[in-house]
C-alpha positions as CSV (number, residue, x, y, z in Angstrom):
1,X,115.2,78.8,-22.7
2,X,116.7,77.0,-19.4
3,X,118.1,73.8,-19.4
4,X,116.8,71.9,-16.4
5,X,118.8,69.2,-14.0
6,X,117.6,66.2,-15.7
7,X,118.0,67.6,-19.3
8,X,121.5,67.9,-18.5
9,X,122.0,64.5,-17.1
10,X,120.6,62.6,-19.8
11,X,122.7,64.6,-22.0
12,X,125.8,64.1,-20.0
13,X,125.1,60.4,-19.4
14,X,124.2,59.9,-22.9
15,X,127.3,61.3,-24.4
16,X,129.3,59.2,-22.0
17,X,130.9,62.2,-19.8
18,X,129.1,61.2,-16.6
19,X,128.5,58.3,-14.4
20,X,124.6,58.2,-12.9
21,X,126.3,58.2,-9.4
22,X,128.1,60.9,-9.8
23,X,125.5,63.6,-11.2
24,X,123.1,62.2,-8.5
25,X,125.9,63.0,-6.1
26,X,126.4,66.6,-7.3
27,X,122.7,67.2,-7.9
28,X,122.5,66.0,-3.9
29,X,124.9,68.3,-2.7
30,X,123.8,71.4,-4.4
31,X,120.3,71.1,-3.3
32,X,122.0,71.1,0.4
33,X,124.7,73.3,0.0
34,X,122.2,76.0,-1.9
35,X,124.8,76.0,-5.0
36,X,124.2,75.9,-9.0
37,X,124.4,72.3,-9.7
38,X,126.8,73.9,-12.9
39,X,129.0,75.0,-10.2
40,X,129.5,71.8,-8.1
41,X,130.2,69.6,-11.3
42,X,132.9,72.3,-12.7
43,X,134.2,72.4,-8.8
44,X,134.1,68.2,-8.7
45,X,135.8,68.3,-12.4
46,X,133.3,66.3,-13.3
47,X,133.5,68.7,-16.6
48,X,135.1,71.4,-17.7
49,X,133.0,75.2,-17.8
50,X,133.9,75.5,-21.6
51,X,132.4,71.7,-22.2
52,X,129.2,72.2,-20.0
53,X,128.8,76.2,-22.1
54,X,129.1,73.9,-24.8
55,X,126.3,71.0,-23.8
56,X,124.3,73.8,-23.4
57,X,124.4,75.4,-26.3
58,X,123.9,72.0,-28.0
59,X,120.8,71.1,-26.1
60,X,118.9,74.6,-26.5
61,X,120.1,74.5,-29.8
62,X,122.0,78.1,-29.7
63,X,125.4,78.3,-31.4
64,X,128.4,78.3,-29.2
65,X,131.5,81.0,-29.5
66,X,134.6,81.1,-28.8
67,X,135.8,85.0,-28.6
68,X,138.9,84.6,-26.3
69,X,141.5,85.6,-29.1
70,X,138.8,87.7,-31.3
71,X,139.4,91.1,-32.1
72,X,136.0,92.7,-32.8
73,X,135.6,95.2,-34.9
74,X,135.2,99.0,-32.5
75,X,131.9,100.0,-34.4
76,X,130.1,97.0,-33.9
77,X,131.6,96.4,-29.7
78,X,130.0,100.4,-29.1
79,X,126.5,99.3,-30.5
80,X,125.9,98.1,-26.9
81,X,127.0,100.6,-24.2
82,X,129.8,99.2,-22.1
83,X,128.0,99.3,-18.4
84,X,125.0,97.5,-20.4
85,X,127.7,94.8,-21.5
86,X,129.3,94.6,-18.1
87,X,126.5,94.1,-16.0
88,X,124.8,91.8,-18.2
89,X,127.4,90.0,-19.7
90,X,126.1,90.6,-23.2
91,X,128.6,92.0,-26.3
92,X,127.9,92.6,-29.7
93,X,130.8,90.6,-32.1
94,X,128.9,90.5,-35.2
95,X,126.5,92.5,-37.6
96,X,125.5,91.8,-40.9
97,X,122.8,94.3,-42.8
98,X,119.9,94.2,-39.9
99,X,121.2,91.0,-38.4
100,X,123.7,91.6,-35.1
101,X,125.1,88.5,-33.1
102,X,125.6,89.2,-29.5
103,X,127.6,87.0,-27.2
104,X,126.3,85.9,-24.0
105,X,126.5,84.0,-20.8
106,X,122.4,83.6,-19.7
107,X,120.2,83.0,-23.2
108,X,117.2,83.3,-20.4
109,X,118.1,87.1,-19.8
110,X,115.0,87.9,-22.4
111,X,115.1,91.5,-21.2
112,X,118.2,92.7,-22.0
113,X,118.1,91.3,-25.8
114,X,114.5,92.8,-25.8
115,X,116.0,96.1,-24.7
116,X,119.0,96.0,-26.8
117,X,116.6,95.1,-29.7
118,X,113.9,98.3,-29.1
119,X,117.3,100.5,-28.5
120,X,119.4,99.5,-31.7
121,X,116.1,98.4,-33.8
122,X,118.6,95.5,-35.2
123,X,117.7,91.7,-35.3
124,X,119.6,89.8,-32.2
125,X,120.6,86.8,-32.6
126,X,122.0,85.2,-29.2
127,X,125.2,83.0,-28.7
128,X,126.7,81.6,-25.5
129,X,129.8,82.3,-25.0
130,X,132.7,81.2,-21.9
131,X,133.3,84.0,-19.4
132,X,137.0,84.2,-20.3
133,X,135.6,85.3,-23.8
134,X,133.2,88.0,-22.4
135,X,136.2,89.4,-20.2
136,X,138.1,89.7,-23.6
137,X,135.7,91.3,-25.4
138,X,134.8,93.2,-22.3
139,X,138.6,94.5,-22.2
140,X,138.1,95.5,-25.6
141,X,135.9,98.3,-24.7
142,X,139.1,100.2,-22.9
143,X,141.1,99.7,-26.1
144,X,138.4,100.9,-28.1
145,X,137.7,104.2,-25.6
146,X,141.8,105.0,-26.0
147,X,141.7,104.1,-29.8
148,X,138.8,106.7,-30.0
149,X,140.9,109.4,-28.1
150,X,143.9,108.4,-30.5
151,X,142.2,108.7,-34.0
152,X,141.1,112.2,-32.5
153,X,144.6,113.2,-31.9
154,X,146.2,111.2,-34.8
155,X,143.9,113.2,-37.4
156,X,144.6,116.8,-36.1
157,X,146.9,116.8,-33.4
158,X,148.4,120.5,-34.4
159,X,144.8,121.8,-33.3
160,X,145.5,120.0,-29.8
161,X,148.9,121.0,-28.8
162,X,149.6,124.7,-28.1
163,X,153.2,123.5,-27.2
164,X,156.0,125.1,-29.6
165,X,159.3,124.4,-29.4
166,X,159.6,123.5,-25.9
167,X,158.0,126.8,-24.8
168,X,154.6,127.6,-23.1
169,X,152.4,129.8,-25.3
170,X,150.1,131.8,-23.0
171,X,148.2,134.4,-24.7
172,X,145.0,134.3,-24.4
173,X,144.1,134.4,-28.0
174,X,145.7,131.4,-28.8
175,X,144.1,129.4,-25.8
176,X,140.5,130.6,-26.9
177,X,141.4,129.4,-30.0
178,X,142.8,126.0,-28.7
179,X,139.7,125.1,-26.7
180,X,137.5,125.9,-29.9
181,X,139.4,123.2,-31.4
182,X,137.3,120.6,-33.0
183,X,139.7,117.7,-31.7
184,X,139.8,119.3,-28.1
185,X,136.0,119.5,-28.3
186,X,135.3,116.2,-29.2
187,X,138.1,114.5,-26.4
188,X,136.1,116.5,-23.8
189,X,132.8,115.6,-24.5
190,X,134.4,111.8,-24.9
191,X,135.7,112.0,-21.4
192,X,132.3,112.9,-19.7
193,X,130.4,110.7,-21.8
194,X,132.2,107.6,-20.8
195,X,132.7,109.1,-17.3
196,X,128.5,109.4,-17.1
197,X,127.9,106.2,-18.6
198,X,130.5,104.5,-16.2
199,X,128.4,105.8,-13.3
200,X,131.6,108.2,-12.1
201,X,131.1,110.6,-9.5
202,X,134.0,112.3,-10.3
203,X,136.9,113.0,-13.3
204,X,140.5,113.7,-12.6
205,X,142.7,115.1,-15.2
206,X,146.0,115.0,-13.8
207,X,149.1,116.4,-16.0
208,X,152.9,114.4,-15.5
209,X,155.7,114.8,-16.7
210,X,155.3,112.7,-20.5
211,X,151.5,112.6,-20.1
212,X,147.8,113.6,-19.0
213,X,146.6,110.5,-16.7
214,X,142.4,110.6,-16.5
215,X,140.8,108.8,-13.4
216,X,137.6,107.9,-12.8
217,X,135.9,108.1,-9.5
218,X,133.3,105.1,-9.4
219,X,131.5,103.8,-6.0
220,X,134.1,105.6,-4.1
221,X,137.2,104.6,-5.5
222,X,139.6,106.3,-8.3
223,X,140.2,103.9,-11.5
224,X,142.7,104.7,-14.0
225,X,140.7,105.0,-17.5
226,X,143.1,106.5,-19.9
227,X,146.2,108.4,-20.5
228,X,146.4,111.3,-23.2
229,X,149.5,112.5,-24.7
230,X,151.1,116.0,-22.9
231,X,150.3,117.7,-25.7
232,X,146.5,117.5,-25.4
233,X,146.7,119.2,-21.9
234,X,146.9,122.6,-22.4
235,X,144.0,122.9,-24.6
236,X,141.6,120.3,-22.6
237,X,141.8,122.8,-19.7
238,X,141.4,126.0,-21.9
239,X,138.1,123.8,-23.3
240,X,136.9,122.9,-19.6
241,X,137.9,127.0,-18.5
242,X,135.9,128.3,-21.6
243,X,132.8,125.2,-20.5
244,X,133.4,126.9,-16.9
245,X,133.2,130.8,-17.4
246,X,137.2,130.6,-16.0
247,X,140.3,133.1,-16.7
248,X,142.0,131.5,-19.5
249,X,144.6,133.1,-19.1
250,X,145.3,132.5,-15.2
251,X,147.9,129.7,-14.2
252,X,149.0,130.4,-11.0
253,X,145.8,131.0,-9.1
254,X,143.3,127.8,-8.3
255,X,140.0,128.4,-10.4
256,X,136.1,126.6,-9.5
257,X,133.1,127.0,-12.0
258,X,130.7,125.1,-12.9
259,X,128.7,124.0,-16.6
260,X,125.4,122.2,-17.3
261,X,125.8,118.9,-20.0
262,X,122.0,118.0,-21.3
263,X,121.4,115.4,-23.7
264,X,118.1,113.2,-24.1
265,X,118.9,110.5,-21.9
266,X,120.3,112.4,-18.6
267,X,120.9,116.4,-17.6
268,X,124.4,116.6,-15.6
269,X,125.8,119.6,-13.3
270,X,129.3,119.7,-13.5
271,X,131.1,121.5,-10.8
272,X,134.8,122.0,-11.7
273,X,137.9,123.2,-9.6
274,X,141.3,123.9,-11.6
275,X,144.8,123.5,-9.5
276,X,148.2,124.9,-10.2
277,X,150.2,122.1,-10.0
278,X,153.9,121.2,-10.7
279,X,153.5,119.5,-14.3
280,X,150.4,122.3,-15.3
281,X,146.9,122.4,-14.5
282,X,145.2,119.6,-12.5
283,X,141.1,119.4,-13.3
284,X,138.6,117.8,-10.7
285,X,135.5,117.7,-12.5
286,X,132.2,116.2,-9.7
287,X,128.9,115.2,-11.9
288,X,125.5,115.5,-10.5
289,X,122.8,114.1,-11.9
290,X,119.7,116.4,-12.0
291,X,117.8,113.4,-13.0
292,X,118.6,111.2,-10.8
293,X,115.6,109.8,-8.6
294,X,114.2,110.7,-5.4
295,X,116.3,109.0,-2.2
296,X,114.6,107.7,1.1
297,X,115.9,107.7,4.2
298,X,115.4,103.6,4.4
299,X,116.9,103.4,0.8
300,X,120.4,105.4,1.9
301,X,120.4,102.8,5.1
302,X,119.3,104.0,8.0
303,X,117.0,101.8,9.8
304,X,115.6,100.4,13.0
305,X,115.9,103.1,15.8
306,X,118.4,105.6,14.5
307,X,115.6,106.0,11.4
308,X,113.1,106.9,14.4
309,X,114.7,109.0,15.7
310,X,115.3,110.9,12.9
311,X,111.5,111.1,12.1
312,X,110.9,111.9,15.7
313,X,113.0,114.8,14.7
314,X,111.6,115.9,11.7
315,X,108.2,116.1,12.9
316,X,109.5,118.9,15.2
317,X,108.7,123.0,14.2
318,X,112.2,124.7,15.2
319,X,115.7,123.3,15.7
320,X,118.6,122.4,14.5
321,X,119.5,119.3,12.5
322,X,123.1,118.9,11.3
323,X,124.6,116.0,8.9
324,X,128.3,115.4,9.4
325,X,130.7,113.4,7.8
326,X,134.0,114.4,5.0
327,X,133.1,115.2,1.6
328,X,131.7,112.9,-0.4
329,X,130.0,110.9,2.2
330,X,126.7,111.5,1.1
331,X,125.8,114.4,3.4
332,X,123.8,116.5,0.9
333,X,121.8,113.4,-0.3
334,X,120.3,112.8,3.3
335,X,119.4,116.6,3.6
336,X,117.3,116.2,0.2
337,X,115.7,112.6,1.5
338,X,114.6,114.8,4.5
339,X,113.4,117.6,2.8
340,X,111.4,115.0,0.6
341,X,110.2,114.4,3.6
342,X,108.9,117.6,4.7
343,X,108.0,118.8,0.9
344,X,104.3,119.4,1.8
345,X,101.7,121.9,0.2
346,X,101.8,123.6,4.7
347,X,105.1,125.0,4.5
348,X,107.9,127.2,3.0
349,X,111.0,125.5,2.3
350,X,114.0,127.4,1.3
351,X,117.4,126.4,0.8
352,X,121.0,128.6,0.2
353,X,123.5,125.9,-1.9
354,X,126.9,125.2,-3.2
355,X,126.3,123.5,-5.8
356,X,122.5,122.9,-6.3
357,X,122.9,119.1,-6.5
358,X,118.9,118.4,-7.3
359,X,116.1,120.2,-8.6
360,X,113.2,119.7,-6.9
361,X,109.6,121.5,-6.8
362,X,108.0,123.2,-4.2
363,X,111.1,123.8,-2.7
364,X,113.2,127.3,-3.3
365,X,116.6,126.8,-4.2
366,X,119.2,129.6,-4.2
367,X,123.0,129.4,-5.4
368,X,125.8,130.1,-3.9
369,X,127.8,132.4,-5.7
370,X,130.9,134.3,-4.1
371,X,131.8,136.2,-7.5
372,X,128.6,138.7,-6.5
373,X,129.3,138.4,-2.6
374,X,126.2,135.9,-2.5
375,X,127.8,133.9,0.1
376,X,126.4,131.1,2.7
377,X,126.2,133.7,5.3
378,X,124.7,136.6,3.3
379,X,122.1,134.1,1.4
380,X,121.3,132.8,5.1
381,X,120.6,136.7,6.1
382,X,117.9,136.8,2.9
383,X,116.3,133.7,3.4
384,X,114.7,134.6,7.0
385,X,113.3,137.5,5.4
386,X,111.3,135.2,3.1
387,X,109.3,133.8,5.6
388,X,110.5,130.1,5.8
389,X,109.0,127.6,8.1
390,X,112.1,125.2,7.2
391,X,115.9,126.4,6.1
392,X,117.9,124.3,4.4
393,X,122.2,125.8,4.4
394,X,123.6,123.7,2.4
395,X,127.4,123.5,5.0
396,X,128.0,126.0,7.7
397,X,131.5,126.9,6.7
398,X,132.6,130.3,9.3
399,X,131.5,131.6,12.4
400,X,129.1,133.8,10.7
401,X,126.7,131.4,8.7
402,X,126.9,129.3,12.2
403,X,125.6,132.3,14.6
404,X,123.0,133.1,11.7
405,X,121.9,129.5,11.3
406,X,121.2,128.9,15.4
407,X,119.2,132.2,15.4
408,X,117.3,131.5,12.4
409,X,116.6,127.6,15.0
410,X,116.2,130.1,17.9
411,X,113.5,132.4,16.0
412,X,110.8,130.1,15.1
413,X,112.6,127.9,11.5
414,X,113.5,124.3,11.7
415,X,117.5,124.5,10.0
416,X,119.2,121.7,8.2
417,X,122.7,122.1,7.2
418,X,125.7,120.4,6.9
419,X,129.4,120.2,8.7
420,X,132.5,118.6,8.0
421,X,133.7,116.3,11.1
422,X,134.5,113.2,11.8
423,X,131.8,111.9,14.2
424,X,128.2,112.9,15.3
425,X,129.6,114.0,18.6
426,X,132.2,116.2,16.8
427,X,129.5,118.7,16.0
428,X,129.7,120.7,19.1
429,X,132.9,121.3,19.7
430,X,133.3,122.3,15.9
431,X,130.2,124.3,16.5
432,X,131.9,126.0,19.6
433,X,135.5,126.7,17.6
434,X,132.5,128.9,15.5
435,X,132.4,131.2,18.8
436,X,128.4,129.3,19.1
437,X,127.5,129.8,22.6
438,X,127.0,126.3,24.1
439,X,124.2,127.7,25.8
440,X,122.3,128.6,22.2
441,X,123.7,125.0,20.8
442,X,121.8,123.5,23.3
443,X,118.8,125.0,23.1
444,X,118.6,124.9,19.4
445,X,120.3,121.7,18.0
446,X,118.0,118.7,18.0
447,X,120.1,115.8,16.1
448,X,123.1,114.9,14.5
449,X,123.8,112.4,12.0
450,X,126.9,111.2,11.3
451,X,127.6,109.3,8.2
452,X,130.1,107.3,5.7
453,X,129.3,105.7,2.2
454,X,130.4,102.0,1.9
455,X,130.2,99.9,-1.0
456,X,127.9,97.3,-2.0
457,X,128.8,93.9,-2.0
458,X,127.4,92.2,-5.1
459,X,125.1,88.8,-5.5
460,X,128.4,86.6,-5.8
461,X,129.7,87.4,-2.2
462,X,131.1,84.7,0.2
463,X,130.5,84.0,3.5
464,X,133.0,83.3,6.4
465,X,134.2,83.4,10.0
466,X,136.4,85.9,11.8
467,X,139.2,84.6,13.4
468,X,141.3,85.1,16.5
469,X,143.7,87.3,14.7
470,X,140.9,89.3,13.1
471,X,139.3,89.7,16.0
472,X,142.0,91.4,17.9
473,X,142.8,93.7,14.8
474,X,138.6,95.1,15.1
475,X,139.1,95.9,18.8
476,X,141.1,98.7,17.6
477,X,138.5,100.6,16.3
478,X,135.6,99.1,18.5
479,X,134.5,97.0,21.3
480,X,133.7,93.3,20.3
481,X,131.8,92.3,23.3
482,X,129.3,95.8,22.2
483,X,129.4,94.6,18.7
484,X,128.2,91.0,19.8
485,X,125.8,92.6,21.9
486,X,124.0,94.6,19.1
487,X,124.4,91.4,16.6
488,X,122.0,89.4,19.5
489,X,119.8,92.0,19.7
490,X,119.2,92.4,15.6
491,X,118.8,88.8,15.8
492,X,121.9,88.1,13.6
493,X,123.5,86.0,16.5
494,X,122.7,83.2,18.5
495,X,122.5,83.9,22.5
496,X,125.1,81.5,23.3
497,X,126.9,82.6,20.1
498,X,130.6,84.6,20.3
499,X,132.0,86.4,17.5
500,X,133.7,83.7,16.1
501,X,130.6,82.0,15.9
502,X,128.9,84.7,13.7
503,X,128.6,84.7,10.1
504,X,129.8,87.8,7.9
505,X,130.0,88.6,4.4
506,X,132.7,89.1,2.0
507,X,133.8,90.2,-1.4
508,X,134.6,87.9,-4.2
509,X,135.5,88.4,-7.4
510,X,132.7,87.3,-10.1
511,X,132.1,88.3,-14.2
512,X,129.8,90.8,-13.2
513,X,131.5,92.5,-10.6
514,X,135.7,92.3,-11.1
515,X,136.0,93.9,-7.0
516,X,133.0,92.3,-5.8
517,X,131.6,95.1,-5.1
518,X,128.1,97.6,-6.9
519,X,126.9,100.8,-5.7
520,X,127.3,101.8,-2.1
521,X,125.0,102.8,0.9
522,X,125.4,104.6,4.2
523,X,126.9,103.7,7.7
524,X,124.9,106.0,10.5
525,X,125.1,107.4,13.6
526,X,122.4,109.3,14.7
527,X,122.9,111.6,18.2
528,X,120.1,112.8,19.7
529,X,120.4,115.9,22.1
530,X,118.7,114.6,25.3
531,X,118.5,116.4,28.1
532,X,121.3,114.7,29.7
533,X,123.8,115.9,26.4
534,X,122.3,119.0,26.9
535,X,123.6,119.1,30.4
536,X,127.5,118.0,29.2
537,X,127.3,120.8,26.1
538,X,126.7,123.6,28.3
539,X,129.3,122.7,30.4
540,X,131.4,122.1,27.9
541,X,132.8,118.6,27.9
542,X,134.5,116.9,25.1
543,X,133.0,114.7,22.0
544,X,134.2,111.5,23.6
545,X,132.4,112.1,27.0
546,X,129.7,113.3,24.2
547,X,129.8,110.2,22.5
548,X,130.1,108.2,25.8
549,X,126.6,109.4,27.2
550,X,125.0,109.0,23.6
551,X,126.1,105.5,23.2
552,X,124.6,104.7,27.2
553,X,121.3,106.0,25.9
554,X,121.0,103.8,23.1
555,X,123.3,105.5,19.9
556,X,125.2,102.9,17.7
557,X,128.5,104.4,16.1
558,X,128.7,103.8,12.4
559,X,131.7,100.9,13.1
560,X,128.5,99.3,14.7
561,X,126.0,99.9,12.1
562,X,128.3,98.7,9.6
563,X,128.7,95.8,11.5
564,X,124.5,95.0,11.3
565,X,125.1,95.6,8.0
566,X,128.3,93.0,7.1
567,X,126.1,90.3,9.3
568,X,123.4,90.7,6.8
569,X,125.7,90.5,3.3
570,X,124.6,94.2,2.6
571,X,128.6,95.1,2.7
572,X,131.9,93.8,4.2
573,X,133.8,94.7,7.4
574,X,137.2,95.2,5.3
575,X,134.7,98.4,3.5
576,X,133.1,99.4,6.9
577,X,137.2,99.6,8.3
578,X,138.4,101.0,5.1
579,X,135.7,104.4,5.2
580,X,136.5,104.8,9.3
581,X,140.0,104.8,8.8
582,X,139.8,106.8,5.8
């Protein structure tokens, strides 16, 4: 179901809205400009995008809809699951007994209608549509999530609010009974639901002064999705306390817990953390996915020689091999891809956690859990009793987890863990505020990894030039003549070439993705400890003489690697910047 070139000229010149020369022109210069030939007539005005949706319609013979001013009815919008209808440009308008119309852009996406048809066992019937009518009907979903969260407030909104009169009721009674509200229940389980199938990593429910604002986290960045009226707060919290094994009864003190959601189609961890803040209670709720697949080390995005040197590293018995970065960079994901790695039936891999992000077998995992005084530290001192050829600590937090962690390196175990710093070189000065001997740093720790997460750019990304100004504005944070340097040598530039010369990648706006961007992947630097950075630990000298050396031997920084990685359209220097500065 495609309409070819020349179906659409004769059509067009048939009916009068085309001149020969002028399709042959277009058709000319989208073969040599790589472009949809749909694109350069709309571009030329040779014919409008609602009159060439239109032709097409007319010459496959698939009715054409208008939806721009349609309000569609809530039940039938939620028959197809609004990331499905986002990133396929597909929404259901219309169903009659077993018959439902569903709006689209590409009539030739077969597997989505297949899908939709299996999922909702209902007769699809296709239509094209204009993309000003999908992003209507696409809005539509936002109204329909807020109308949800109304009706449940509208019908019994006495069970929600625990407000009376002005005055905080706090006994504990009436909060357990709050949170066993059927309204409360239901406006809970709505907000993860949409949070999960929005692919958030994170859900902030944040009390002002007339209302409850919810945000969603989502490839890195916070989105608005809804506010809730002030009276709901109160009893969502008590719900997500009672969820969370929390004091219900405790305002002033923070709170962190954790519950498990399980449904068919996924299995969620939810770690929670509760706030005292100046309006109430502020709720952070992270989701992890205890389905989600397996990650490589290639599929998080390190590559060429900081990936070898990493598997160098891996293949060795003892040492240390720390991942840095600030939270939410992805460090616990690259620990997991390494223990993947070294899963095998020859060893004994055990691992102390906060949380347990992913199962996985063969591998003993043990929780953190402060409440019983099973801390890093103290779950570190039980695990070398177990006989472990590999340790996995999920952050070393204090002095004591890091002393235990380079003498479990020092006595025979190959450690992985976790700390929070801003660079690979970092490490060892953190290391030494931890009262580490540099002497024992340097004979244990093999490799650090530093790391950021950068959004994706998506398929409809630009290309374009850096100019002078630009230029000058990058030199802040890095060396252009290094940059060009490693661009040349990843083949990505010409030798003659200069940065101006060199082509990058950008964000633009398309139907499928509103910011341009979809998913994200790691920036790297990866620090080996050579003899000569041995040499500067022990005596002590700072991360940027550190850096310096590592960087002379061969290191990229991560502004570098997410340079490699805007010269080849897999993200954008604005995202690379944003991260670093961040």
């Amino acid at each position: 179901m495609r309409v070819e070139p020349q179906q659409l000229r004769a059509f067009m010149l048939d009916a009068g809205l085309i001149k020969k020369e002028q399709f042959d022109k277009a058709l000319e210069k989208a073969k040599s400009t790589g472009k949809k030939i749909d694109d350069i007539l709309i571009s030329e005005g040779l014919i409008s995008e609602e009159e060439l949706i239109k032709l097409k319609a007319y010459i496959l013979g698939i009715p054409f809809v208008n939806l721009e001013k349609e309000k569609i009815d809530p039940e039938v919008l939620k028959i197809i699951p609004e990331p499905i209808a986002r990133s396929h440009n597909i929404v259901a308008f219309r169903k009659r007994g077993k018959n439902l119309e569903v709006a689209m852009l590409d009539p030739e996406d077969l597997r989505t209608i297949e899908f939709i048809k299996k999922t909702t066992l209902l007769r699809i019937l296709p239509r094209l549509t204009n993309p000003k009518s999908i992003k209507n009907a696409l809005q539509q979903y936002q109204k329909t999530l807020e109308a949800e969260f109304g009706e449940i407030i509208k019908k019994e909104a006495g069970g929600i609010s625990i407000v009376k009169e002005g005055k905080k009721t706090e006994e504990k009674e009436e909060l357990e009974k709050a949170a066993k509200e059927l309204p409360v229940i239901r406006i809970v389980d709505t907000l993860l639901k949409h949070a999960i199938l929005q692919r958030a990593s994170d859900i902030h429910i944040e009390p002002m002064e007339k209302e409850v604002l919810v945000r969603y986290r989502i490839d890195g960045i916070l989105r608005d999705a809804m506010t809730l009226p002030k009276s709901a707060a109160a009893g969502i919290v008590a719900r997500i306390k009672v969820l969370s094994d929390l004091k219900l009864d405790e305002h002033r003190l923070p709170q962190d817990g954790r519950f498990k959601i399980e449904t068919e189609d996924y299995k969620y961890s939810v770690r929670v953390s509760i706030l005292p803040v100046i309006e109430g209670e502020k709720v952070v709720m992270r989701l992890l996915s205890e389905t989600a697949k397996a990650y490589t080390l290639e599929g998080l995005g390190l590559r060429g020689e900081a990936l070898e040197r990493v598997q160098e590293n891996l293949r060795k018995p003892v040492g240390m091999i720390l991942v840095t970065g600030p939270t939410g960079s992805g460090k616990t994901t690259t620990l997991y891809a390494m223990m993947e790695i070294l899963n095998t039936p020859g060893v004994n891999i055990s691992t102390i956690e906060d949380p347990i992000e992913y199962r996985m077998p063969r591998i003993n995992q043990t929780q953190v859990n402060p409440k019983i005084g099973l801390t890093f530290a103290s779950g570190l001192r039980a695990l070398v009793r177990q006989d472990p050829d590999i340790i996995m600590v999920g952050e070393i937090r204090d002095n004591e987890t890091a002393s235990l962690a380079i003498n479990a390196a020092l006595t025979g175990h190959l450690v992985l863990s976790t700390l929070h710093t801003t660079n690979a070189a970092g490490a060892i000065p953190r290391l030494i505020d931890m009262k580490a001997e540099p002497f024992l740093i340097s004979s244990t720790l093999n490799l650090v990894i530093a790391q950021r997460l950068v959004r994706r750019l998506c398929e409809g990304k630009e290309k374009y030039k850096l100019t002078t100004s630009q230029i000058k504005n990058i030199a802040k944070y890095c060396k252009p003549e290094r940059i060009l340097k490693i661009l040349k040598e990843e083949k990505l530039a010409k030798r003659r070439d200069t940065l101006k010369d060199i082509t990058f990648w950008r964000a633009k706006s398309t139907k499928e993705c509103p910011d341009g961007y979809k998913g994200r992947i790691g920036i790297f630097e990866v620090l080996p400890i050579t003899e000569t950075v041995k040499e500067l630990i022990v005596n002590k000298e700072d991360a940027d003489k550190i850096e310096e050396q590592a960087k002379k031997e061969g290191m990229r920084t991560m502004v570098e690697d997410g340079f490699v990685k805007a010269a080849q359209g897999v993200t954008s220097i604005e995202e690379v910047l944003r991260v670093i500065i961040e």
